[in-house]
PDB file as gemmi writes it, atoms N, CA and C in Angstrom:
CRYST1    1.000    1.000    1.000  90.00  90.00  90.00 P 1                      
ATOM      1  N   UNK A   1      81.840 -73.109  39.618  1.00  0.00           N  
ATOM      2  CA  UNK A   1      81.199 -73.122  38.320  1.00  0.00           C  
ATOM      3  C   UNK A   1      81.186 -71.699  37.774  1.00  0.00           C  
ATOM      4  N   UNK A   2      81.660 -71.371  36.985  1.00  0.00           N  
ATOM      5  CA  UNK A   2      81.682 -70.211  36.108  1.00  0.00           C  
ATOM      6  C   UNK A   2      80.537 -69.995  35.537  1.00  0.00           C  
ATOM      7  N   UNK A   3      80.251 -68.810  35.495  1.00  0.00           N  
ATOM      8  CA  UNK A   3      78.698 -68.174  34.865  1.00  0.00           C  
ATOM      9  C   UNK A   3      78.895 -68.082  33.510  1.00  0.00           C  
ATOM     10  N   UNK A   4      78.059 -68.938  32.177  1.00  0.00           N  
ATOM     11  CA  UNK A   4      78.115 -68.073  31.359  1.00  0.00           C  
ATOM     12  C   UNK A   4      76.647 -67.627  30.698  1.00  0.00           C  
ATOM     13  N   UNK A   5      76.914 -66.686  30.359  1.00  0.00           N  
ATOM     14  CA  UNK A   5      75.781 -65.232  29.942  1.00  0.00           C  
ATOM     15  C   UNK A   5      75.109 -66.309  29.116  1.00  0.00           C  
ATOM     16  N   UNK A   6      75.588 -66.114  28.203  1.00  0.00           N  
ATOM     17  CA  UNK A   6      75.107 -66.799  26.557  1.00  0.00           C  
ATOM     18  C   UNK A   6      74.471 -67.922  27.183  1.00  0.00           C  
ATOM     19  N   UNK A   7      74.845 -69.080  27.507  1.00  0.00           N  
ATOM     20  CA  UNK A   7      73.873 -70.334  27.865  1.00  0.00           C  
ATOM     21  C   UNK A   7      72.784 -70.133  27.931  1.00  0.00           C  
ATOM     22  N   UNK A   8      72.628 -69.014  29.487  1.00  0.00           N  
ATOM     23  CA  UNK A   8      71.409 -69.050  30.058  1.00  0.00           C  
ATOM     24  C   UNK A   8      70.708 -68.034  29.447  1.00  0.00           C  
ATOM     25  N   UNK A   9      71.475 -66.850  28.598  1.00  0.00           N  
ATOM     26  CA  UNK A   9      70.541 -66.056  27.794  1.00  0.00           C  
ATOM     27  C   UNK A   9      70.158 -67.109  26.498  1.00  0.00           C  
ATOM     28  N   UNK A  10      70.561 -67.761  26.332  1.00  0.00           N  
ATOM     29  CA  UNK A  10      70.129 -68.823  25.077  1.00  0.00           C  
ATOM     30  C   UNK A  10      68.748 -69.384  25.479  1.00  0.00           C  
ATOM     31  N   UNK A  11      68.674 -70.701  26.970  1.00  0.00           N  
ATOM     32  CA  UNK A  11      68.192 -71.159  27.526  1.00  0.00           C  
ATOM     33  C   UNK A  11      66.528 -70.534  27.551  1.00  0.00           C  
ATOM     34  N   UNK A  12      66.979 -69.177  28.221  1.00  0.00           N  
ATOM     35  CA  UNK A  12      65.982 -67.853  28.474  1.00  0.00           C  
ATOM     36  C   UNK A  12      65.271 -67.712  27.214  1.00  0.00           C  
ATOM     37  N   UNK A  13      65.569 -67.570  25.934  1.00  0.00           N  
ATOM     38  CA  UNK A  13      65.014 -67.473  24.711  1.00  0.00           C  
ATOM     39  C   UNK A  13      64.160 -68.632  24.042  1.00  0.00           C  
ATOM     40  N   UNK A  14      64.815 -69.829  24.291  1.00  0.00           N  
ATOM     41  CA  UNK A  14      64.065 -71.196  24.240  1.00  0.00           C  
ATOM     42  C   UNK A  14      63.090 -71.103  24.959  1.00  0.00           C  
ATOM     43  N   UNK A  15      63.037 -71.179  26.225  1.00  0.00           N  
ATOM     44  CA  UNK A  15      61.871 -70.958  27.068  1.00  0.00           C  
ATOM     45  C   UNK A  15      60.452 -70.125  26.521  1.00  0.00           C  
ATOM     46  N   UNK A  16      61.201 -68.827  26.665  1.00  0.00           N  
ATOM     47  CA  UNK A  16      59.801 -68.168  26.028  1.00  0.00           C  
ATOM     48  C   UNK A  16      59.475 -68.243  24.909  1.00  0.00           C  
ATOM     49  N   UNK A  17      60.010 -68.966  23.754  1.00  0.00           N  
ATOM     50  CA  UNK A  17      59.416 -68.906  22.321  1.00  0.00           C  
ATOM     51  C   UNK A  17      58.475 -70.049  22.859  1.00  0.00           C  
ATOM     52  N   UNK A  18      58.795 -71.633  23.778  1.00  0.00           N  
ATOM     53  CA  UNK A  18      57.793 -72.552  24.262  1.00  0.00           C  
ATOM     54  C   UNK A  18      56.779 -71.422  25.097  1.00  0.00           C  
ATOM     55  N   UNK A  19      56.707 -70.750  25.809  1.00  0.00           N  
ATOM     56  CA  UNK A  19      55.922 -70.372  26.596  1.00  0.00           C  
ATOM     57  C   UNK A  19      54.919 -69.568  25.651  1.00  0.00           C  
ATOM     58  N   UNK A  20      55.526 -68.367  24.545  1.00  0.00           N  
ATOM     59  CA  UNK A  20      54.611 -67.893  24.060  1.00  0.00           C  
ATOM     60  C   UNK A  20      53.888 -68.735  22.846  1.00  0.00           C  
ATOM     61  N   UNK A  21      54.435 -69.652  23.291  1.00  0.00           N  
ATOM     62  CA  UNK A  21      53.592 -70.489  21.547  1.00  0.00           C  
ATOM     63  C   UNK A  21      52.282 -71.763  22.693  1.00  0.00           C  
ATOM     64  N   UNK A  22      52.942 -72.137  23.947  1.00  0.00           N  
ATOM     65  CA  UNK A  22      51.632 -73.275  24.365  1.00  0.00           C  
ATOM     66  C   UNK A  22      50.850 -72.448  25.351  1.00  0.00           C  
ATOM     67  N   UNK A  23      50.707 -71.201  26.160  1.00  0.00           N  
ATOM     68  CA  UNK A  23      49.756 -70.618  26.839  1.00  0.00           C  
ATOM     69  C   UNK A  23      48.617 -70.184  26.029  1.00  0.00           C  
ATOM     70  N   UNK A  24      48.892 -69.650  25.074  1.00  0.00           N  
ATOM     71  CA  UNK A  24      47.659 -69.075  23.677  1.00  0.00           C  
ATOM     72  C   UNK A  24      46.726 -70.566  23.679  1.00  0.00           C  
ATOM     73  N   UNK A  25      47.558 -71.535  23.117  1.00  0.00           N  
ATOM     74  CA  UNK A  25      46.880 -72.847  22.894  1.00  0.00           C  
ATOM     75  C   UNK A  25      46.194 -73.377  24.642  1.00  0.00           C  
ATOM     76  N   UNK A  26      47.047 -73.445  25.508  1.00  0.00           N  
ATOM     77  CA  UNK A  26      45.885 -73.894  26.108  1.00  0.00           C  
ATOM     78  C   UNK A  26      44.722 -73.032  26.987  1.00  0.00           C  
ATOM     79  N   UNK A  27      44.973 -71.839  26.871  1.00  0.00           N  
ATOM     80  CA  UNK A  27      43.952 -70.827  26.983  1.00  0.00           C  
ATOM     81  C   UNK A  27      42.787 -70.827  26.552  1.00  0.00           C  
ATOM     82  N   UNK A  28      42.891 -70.683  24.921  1.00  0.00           N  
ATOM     83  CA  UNK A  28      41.663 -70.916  24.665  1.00  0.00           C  
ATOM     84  C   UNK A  28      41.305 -72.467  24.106  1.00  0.00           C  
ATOM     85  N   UNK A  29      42.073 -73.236  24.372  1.00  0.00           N  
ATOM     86  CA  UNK A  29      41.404 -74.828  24.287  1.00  0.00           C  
ATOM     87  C   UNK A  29      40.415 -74.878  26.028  1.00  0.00           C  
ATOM     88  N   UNK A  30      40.953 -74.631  26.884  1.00  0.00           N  
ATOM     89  CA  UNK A  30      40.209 -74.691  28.082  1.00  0.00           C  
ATOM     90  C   UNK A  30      38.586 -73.808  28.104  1.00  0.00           C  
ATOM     91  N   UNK A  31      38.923 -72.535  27.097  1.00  0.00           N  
ATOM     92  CA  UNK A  31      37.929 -71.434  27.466  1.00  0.00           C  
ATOM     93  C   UNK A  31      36.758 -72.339  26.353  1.00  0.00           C  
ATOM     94  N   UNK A  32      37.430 -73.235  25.533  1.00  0.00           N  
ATOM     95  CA  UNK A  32      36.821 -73.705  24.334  1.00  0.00           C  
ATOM     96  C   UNK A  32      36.170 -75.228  25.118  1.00  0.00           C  
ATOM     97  N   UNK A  33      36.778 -75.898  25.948  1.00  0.00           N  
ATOM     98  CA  UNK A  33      35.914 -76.364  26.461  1.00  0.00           C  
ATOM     99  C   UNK A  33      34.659 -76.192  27.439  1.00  0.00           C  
ATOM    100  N   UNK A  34      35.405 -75.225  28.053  1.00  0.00           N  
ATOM    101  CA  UNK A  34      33.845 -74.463  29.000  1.00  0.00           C  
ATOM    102  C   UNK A  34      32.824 -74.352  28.051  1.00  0.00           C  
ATOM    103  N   UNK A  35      33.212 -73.371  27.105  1.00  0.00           N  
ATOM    104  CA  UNK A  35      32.053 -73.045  26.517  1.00  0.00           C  
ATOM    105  C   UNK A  35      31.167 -74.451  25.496  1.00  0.00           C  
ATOM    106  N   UNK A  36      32.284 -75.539  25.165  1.00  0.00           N  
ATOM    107  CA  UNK A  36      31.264 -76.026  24.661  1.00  0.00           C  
ATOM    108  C   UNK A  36      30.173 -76.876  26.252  1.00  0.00           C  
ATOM    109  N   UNK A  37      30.679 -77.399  27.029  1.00  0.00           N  
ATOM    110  CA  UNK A  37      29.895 -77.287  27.916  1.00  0.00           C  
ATOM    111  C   UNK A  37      28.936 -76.813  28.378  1.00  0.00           C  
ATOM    112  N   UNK A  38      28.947 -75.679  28.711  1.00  0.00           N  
ATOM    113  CA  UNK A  38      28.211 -74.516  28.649  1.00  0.00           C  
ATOM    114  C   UNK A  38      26.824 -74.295  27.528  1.00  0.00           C  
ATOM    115  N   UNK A  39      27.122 -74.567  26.603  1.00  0.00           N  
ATOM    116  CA  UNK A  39      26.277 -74.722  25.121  1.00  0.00           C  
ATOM    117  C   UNK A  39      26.323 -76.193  24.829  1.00  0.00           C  
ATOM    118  N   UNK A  40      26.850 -77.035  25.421  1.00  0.00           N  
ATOM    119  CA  UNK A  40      26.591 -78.471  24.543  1.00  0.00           C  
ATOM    120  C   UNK A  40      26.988 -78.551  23.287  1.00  0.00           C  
ATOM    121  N   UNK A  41      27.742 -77.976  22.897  1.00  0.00           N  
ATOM    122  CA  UNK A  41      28.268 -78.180  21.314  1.00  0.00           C  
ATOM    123  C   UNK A  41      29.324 -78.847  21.478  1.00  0.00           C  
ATOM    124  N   UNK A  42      30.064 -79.356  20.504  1.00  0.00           N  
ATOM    125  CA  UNK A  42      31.253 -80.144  20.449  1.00  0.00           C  
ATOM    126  C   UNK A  42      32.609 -79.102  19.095  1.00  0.00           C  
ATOM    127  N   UNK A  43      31.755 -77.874  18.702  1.00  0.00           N  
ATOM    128  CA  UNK A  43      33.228 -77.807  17.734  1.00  0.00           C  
ATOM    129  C   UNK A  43      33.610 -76.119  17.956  1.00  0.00           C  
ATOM    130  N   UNK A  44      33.337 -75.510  19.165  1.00  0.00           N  
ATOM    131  CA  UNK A  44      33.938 -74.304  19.748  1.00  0.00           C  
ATOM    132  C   UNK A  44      35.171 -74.862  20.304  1.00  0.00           C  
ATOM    133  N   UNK A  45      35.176 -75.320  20.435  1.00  0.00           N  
ATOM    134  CA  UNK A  45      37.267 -76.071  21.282  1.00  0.00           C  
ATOM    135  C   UNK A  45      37.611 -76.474  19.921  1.00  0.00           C  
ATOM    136  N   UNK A  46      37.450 -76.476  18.830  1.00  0.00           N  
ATOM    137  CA  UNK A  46      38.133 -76.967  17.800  1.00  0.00           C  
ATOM    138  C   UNK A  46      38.582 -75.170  16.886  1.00  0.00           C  
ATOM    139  N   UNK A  47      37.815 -74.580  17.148  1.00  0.00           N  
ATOM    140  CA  UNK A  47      37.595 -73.320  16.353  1.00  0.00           C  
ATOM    141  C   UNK A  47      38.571 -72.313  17.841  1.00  0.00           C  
ATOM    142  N   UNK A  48      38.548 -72.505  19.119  1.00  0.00           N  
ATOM    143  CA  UNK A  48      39.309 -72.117  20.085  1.00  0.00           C  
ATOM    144  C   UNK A  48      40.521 -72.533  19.666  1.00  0.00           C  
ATOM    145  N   UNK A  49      40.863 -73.463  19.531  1.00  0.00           N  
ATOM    146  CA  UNK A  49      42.219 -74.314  19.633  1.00  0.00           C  
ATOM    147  C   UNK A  49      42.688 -73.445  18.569  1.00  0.00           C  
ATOM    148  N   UNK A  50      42.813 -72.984  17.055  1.00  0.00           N  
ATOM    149  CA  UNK A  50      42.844 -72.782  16.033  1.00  0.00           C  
ATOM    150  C   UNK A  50      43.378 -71.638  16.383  1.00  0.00           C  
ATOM    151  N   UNK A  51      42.395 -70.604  16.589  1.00  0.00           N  
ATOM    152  CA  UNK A  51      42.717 -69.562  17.335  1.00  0.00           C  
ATOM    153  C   UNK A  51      43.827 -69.429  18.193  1.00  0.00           C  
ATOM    154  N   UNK A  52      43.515 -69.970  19.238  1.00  0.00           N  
ATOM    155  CA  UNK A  52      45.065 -69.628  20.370  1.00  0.00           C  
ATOM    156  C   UNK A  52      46.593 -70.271  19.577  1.00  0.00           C  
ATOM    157  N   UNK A  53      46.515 -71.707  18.489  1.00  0.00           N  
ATOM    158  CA  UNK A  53      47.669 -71.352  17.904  1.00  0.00           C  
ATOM    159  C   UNK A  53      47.859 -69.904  17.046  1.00  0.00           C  
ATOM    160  N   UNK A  54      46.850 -69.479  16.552  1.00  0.00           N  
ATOM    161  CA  UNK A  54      47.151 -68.046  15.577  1.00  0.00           C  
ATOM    162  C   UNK A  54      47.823 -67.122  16.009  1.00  0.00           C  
ATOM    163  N   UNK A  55      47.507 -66.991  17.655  1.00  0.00           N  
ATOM    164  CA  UNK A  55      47.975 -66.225  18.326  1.00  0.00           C  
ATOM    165  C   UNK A  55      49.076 -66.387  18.695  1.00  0.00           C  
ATOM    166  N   UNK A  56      49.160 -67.597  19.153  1.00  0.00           N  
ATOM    167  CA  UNK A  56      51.035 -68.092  19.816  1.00  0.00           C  
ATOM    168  C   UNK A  56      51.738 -67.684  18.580  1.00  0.00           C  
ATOM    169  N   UNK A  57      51.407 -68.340  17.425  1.00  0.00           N  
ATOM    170  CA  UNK A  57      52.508 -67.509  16.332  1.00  0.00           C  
ATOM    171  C   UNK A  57      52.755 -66.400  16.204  1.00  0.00           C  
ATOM    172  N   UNK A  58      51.854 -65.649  16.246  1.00  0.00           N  
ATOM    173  CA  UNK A  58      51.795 -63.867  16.386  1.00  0.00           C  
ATOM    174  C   UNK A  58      53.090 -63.302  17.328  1.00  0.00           C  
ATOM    175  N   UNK A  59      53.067 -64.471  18.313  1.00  0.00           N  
ATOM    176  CA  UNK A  59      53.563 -63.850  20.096  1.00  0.00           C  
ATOM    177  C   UNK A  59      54.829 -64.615  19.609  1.00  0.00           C  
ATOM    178  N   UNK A  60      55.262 -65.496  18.675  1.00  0.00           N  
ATOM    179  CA  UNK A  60      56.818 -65.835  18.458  1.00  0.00           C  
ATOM    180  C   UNK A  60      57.257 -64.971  17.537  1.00  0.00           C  
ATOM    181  N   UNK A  61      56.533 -64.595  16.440  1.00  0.00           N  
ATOM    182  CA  UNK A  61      56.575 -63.668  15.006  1.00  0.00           C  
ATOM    183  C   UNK A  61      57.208 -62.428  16.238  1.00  0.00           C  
ATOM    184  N   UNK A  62      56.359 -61.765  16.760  1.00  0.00           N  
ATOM    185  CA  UNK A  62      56.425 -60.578  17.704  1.00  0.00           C  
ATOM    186  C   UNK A  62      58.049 -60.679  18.372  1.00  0.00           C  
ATOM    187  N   UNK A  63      58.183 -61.941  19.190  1.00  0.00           N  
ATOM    188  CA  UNK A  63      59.251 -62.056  19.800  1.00  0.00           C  
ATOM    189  C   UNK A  63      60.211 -62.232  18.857  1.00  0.00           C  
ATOM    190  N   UNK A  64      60.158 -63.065  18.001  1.00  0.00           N  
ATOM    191  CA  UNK A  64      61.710 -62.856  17.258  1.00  0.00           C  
ATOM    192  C   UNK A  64      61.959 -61.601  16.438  1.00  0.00           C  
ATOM    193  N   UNK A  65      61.158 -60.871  15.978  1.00  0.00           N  
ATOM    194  CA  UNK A  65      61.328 -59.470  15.434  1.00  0.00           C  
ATOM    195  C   UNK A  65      61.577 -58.436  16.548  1.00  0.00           C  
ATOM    196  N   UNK A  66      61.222 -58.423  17.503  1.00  0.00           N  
ATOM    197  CA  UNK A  66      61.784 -57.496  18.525  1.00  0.00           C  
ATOM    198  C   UNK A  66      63.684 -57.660  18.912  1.00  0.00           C  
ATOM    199  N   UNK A  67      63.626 -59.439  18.993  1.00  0.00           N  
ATOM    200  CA  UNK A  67      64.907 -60.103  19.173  1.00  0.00           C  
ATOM    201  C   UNK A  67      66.026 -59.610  18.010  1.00  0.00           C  
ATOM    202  N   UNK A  68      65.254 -59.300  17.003  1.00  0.00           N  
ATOM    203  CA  UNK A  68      66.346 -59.314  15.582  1.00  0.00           C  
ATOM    204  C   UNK A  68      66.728 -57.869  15.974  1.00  0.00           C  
ATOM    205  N   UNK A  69      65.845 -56.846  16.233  1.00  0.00           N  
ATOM    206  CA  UNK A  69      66.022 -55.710  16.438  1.00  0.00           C  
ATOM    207  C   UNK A  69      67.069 -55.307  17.410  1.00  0.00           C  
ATOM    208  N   UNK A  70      67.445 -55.857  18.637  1.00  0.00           N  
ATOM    209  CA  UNK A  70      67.993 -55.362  19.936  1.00  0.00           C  
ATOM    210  C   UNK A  70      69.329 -56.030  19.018  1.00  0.00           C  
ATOM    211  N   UNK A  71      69.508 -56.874  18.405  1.00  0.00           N  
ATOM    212  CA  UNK A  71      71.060 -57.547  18.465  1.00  0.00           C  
ATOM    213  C   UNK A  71      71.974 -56.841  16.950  1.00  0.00           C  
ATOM    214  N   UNK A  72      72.901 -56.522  17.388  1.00  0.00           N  
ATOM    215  CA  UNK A  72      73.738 -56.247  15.919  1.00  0.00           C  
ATOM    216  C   UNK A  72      74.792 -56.803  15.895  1.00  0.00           C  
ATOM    217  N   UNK A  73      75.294 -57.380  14.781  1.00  0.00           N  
ATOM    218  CA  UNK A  73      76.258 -58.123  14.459  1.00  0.00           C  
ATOM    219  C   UNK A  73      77.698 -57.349  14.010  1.00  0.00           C  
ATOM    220  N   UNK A  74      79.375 -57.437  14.231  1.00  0.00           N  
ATOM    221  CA  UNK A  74      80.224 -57.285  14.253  1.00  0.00           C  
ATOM    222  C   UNK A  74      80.046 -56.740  12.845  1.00  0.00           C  
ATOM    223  N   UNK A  75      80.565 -55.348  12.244  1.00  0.00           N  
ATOM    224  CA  UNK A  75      81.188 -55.293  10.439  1.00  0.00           C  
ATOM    225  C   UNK A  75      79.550 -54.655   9.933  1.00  0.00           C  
ATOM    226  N   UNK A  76      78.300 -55.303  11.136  1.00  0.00           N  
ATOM    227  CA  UNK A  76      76.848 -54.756   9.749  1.00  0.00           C  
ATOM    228  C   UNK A  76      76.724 -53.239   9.850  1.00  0.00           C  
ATOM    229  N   UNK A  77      75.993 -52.930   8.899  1.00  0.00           N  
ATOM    230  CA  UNK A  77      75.689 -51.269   8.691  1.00  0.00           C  
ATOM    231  C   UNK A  77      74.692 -50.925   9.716  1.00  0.00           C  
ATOM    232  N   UNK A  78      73.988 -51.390  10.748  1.00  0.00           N  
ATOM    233  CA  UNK A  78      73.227 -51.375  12.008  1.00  0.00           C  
ATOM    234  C   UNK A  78      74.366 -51.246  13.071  1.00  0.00           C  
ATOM    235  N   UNK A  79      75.412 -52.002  13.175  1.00  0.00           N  
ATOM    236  CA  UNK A  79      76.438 -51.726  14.263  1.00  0.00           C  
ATOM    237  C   UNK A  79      76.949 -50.223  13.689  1.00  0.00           C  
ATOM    238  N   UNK A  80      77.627 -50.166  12.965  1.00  0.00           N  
ATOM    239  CA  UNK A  80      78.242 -48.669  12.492  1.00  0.00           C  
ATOM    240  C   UNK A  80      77.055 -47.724  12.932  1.00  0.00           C  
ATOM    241  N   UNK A  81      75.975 -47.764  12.177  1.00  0.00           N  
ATOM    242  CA  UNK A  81      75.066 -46.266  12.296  1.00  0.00           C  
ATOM    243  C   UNK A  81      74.622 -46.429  13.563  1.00  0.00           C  
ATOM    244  N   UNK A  82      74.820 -47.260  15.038  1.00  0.00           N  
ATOM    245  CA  UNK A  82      74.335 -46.712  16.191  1.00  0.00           C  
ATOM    246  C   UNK A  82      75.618 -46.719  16.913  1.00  0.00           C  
ATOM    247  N   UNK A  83      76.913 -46.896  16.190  1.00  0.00           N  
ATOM    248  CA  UNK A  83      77.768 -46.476  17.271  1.00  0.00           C  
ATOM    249  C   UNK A  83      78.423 -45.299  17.104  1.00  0.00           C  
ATOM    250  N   UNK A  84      78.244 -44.827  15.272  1.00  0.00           N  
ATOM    251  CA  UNK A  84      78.861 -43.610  15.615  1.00  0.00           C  
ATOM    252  C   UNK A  84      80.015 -43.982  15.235  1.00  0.00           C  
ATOM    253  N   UNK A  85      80.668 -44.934  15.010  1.00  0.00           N  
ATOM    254  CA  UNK A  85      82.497 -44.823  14.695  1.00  0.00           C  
ATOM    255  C   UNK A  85      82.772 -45.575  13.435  1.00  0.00           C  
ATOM    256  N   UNK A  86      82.901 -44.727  12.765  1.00  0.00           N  
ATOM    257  CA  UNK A  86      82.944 -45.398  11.088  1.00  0.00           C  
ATOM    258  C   UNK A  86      83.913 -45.561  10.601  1.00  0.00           C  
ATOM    259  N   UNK A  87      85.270 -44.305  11.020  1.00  0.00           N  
ATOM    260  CA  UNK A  87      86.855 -44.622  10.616  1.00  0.00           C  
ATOM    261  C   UNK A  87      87.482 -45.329  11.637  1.00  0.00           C  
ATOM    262  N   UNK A  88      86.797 -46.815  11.732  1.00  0.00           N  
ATOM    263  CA  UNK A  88      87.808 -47.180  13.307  1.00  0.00           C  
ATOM    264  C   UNK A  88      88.303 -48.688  12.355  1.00  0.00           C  
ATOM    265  N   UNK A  89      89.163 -48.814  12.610  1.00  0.00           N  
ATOM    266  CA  UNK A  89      89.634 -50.548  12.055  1.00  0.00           C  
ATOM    267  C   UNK A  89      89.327 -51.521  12.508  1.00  0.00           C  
ATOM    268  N   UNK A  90      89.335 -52.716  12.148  1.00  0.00           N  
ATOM    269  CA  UNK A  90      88.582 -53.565  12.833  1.00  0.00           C  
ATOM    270  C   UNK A  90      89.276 -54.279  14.296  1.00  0.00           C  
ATOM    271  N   UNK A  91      90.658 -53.960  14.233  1.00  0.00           N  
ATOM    272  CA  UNK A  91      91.404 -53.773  15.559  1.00  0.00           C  
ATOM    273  C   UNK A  91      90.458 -53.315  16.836  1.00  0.00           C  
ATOM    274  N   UNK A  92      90.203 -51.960  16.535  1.00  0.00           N  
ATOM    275  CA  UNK A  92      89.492 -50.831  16.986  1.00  0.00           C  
ATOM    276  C   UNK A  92      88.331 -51.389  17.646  1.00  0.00           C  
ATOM    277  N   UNK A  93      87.087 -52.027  16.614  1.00  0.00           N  
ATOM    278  CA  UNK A  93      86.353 -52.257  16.607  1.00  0.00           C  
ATOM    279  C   UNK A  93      85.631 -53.401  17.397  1.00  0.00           C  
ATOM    280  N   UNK A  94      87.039 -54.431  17.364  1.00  0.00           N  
ATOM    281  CA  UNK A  94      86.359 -55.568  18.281  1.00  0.00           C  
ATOM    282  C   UNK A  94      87.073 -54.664  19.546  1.00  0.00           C  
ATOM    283  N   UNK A  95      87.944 -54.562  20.068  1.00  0.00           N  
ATOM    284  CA  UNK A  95      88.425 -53.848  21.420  1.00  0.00           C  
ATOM    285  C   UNK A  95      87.272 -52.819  21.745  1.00  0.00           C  
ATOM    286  N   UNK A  96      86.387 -52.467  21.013  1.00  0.00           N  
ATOM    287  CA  UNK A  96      85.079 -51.628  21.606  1.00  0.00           C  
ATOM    288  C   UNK A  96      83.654 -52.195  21.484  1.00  0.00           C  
ATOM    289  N   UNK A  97      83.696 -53.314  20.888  1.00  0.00           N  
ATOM    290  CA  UNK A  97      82.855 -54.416  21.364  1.00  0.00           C  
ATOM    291  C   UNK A  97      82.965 -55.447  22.750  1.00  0.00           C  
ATOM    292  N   UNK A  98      84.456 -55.819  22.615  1.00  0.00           N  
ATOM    293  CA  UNK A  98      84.734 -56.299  24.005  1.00  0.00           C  
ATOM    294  C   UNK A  98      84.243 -55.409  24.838  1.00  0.00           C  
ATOM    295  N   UNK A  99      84.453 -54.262  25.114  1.00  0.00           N  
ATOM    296  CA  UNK A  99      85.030 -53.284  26.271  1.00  0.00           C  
ATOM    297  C   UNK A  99      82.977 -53.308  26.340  1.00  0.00           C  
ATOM    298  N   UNK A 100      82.237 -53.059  25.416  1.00  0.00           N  
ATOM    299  CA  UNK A 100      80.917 -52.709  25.530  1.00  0.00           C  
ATOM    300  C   UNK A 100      80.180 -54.060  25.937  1.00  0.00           C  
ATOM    301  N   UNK A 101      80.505 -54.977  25.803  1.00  0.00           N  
ATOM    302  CA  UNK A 101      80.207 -56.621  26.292  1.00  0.00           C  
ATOM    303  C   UNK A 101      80.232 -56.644  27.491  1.00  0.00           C  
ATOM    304  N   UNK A 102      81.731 -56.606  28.044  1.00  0.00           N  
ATOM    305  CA  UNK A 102      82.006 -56.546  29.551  1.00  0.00           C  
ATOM    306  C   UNK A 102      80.847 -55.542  30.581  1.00  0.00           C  
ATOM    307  N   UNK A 103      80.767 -54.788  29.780  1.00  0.00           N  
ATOM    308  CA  UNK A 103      80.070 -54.135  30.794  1.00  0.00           C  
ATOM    309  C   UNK A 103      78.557 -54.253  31.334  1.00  0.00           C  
ATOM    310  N   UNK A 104      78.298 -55.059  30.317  1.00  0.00           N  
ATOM    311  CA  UNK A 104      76.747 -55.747  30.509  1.00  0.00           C  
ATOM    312  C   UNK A 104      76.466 -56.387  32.233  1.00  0.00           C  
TER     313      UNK A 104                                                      
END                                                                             
């Protein structure tokens, strides 16, 4: 079976956008039931729940803006100004994308 990168770096990204979006939620749905327990109330797990989604969005918002940041695309003005090679052709250009791929 041949390894490929991309799948499981795909896979890897799915995962944690689920992970950072349902731990927030059931964090404080649990902390929201203690406490109404705790106090006998019935609408702190409703006002918890609310909360820990606010947060999971925060923690996907967070993750995909960090994500947008690390990746640059073939031809954009983000690939040019961090590589430094501006008179290269696009010949050039994918043969030093390959060559910088491979080496991952």
């Amino acid at each position: 079976m041949k390894y490929h990168k991309e799948v499981f770096h795909g896979i890897s990204m799915i995962l944690q956008f689920g992970i950072n979006m349902i731990v927030p939620i059931l964090l404080c749905t649990f902390v929201g039931i203690l406490l109404d327990r705790l106090f006998s109330t019935s609408f702190i797990v409703i006002i918890l729940f609310f909360l820990g989604a606010a947060a999971g969005f925060r923690n996907i918002f967070i993750f995909a803006r960090n994500m947008n940041k690390r990746t640059t695309h073939l031809g954009s003005d983000a690939d040019e100004a961090l590589s430094g090679h501006r008179n290269e052709d696009f010949g050039e250009r994918m043969d030093r994308v390959y060559r910088d791929n491979m080496n991952e």
